[in-house]
C-alpha positions as CSV (number, residue, x, y, z in Angstrom):
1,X,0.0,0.0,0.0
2,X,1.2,3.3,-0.7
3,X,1.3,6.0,1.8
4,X,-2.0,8.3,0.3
5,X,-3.5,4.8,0.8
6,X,-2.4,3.7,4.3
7,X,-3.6,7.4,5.4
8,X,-7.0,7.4,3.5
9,X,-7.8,4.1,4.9
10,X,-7.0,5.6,8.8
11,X,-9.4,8.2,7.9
12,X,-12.0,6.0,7.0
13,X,-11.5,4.3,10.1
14,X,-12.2,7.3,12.1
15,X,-15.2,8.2,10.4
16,X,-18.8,7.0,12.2
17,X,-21.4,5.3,9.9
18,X,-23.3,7.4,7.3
19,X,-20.3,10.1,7.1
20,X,-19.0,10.4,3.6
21,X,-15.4,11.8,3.0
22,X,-14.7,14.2,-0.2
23,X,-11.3,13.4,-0.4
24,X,-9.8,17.2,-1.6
25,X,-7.3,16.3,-4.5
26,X,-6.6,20.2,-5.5
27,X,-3.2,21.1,-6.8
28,X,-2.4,17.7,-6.1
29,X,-1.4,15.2,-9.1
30,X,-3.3,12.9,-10.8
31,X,-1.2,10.0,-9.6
32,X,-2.0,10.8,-6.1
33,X,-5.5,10.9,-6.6
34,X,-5.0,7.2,-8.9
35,X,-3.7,6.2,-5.6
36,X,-6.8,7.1,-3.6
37,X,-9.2,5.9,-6.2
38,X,-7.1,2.3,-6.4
39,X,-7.8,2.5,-2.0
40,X,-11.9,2.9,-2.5
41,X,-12.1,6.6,-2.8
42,X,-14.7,7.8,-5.3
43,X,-15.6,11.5,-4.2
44,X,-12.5,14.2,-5.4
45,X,-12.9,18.1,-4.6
46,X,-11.6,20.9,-6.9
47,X,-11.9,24.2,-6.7
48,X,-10.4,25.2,-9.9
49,X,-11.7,25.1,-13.4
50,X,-8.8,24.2,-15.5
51,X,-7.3,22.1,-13.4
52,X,-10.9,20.5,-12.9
53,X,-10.7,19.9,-16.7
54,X,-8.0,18.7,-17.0
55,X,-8.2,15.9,-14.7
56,X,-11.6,14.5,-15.3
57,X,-10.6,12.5,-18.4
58,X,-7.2,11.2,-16.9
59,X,-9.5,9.6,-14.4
60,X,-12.2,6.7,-14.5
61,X,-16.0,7.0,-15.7
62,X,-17.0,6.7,-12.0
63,X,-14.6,8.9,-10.0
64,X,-17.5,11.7,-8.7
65,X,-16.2,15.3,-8.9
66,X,-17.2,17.8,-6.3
67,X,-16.2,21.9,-6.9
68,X,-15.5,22.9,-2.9
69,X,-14.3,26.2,-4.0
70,X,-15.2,29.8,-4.8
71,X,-16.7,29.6,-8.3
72,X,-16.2,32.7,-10.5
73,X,-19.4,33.5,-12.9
74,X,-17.5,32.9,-16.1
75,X,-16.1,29.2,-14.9
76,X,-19.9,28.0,-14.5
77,X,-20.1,26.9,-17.7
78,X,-16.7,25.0,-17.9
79,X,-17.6,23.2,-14.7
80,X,-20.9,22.3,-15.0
81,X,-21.2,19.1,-17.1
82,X,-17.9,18.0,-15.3
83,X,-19.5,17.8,-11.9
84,X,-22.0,15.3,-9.5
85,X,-22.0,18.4,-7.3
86,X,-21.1,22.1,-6.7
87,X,-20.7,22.5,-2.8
88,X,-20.1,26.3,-2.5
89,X,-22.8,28.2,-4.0
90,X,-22.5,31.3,-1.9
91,X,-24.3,34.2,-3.8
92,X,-27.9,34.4,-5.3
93,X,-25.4,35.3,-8.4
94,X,-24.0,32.0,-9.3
95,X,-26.9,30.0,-8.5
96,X,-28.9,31.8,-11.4
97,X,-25.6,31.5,-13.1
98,X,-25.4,27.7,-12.5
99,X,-29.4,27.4,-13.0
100,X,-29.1,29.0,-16.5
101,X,-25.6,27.1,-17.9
102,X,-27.5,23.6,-16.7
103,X,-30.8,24.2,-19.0
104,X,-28.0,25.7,-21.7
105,X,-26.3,22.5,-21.3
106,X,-29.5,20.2,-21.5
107,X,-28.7,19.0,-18.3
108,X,-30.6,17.2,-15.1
109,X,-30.6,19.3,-12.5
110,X,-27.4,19.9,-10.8
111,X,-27.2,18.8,-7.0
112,X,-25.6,21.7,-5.0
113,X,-25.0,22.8,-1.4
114,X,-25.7,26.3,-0.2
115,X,-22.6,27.6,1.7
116,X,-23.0,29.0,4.7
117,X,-21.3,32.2,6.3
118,X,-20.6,32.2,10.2
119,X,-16.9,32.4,10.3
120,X,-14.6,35.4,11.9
121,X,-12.6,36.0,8.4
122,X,-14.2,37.9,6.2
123,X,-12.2,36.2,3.4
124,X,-14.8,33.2,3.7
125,X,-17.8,33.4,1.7
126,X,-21.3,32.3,1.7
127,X,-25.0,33.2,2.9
128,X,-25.6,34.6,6.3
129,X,-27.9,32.6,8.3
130,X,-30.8,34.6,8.1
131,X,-30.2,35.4,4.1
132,X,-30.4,31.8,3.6
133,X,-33.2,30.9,5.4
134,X,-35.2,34.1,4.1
135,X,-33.5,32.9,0.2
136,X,-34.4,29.2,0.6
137,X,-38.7,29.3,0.0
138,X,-37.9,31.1,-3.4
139,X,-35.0,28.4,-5.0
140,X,-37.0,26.2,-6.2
141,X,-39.4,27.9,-8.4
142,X,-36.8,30.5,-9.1
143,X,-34.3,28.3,-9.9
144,X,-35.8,25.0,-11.1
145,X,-32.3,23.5,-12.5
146,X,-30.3,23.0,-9.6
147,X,-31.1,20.5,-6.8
148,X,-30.3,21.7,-3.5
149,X,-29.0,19.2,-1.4
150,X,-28.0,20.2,1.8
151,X,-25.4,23.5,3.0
152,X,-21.6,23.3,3.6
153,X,-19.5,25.6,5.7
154,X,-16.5,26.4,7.4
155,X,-15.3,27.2,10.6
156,X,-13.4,30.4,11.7
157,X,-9.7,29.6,11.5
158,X,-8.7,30.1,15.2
159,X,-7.0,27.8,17.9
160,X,-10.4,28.4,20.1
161,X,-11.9,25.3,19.6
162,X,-15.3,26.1,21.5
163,X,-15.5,28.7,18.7
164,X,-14.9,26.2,16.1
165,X,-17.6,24.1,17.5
166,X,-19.9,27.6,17.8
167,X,-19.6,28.0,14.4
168,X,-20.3,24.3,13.5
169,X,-24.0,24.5,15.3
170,X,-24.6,27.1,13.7
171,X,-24.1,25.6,10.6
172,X,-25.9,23.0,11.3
173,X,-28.6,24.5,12.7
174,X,-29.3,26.4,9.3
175,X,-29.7,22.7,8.2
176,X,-31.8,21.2,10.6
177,X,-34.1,24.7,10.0
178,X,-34.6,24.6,6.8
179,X,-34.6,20.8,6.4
180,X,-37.9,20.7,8.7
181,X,-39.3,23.5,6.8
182,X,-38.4,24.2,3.1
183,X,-37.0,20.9,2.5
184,X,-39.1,18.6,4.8
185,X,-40.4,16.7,1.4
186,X,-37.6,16.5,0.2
187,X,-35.7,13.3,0.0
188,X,-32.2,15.4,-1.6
189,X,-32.0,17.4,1.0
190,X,-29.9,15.4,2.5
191,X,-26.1,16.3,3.0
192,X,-24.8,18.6,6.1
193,X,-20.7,19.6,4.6
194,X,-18.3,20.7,7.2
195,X,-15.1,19.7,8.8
196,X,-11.5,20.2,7.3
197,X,-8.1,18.0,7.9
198,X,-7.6,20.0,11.2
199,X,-11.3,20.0,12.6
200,X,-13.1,17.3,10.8
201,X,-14.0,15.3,14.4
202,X,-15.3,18.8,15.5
203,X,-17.6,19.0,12.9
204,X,-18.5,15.4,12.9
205,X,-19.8,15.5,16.6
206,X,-21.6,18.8,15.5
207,X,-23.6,17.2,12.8
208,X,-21.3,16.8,9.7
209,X,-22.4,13.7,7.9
210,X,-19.6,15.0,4.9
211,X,-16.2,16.5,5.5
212,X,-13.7,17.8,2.9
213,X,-10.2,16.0,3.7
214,X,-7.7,16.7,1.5
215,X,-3.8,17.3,3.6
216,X,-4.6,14.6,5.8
217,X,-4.4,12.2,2.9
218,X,-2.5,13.4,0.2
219,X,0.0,15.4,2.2
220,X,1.0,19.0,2.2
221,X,1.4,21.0,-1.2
């Protein structure tokens, strides 16, 4: 076993039942992320169009692509048809954006997750809370090309680990709200996305039931 292998299969092993791993392969090589896929992994994160592009047909028919990153209007329609799912929608903007390019393309509706702002940086994006909730009623008929499955987020990036864990329930309180309201009929709502190399058990005992690995198993870049 190689060593992307050995530490993607101790991951595994930490994670409960009914918690998927995206395994975040950005700026990483396509032989690491053959080595992953040879151990069982099937999910890859990318958060950059070209690079996106260029590794989807070095790879095989049933490696699942997730973008995790910010998505720039004028990528959309390069990483549409490439993806099972866009996890960072974070402005009304690109989800009309990403609505349009799908019914352009012909496409079934694309699954996404709404991200979700609570972090200190400002850097991060997303929806506020209350944006989100007040958004969520109007997707659907608004936007009837995407399939909203669930909301991602991050935590602030601070050593203060009851504020990491703050900013997970709030996350995931977004979810549970609008999954017994907007979404209660609906069986794709489905997917709560938090947790990172360094906090991943944090946002697992907060609710996370997908986390975005990618250091932890492929290394540093």
């Amino acid at each position: 076993m190689t060593a992307i292998s050995n530490r993607l299969q101790h991951i595994l092993s930490t994670l409960p039942e009914g918690v998927s791993l995206t395994a975040v392969s950005k700026f990483h090589p396509i032989e690491d992320i053959r080595d992953a896929y040879a151990a069982g992994q099937r999910i890859f994160g990318e958060s950059r169009a070209q690079e996106l592009a260029e590794k989807v047909p070095q790879m095989p028919d049933d490696t699942r692509w997730h973008f995790i990153g910010h998505l720039q209007t004028n990528k959309v329609r390069q990483v549409v048809p490439l993806v099972e799912m866009i996890q960072s929608v974070d402005s009304e903007r690109l989800l009309a954006a990403i609505d349009r390019e799908v019914e352009r393309q012909g496409l079934k509706p694309l699954r996404i997750l709404l991200q979700v702002h609570v972090a200190l940086e400002e850097t991060k994006t997303g929806f506020l809370p209350e944006e989100l909730l007040a958004l969520a009623p109007q997707i659907a008929e608004r936007y009837p090309h995407v399939e909203v499955a669930g909301v991602m987020g991050m935590a602030s990036n601070v050593d203060d680990e009851e504020r990491i864990r703050s900013d997970f329930r709030r996350i995931a309180q977004v979810y549970h709200q609008l999954r017994q309201s907007v979404y209660a009929n609906s069986a794709a709502f489905d997917t709560l996305s938090m947790g990172m190399s360094h906090d991943y058990p944090l946002a697992i005992a907060e609710g996370a039931n997908m986390v975005r690995i990618g250091t932890d198993i492929f290394g540093e870049r």
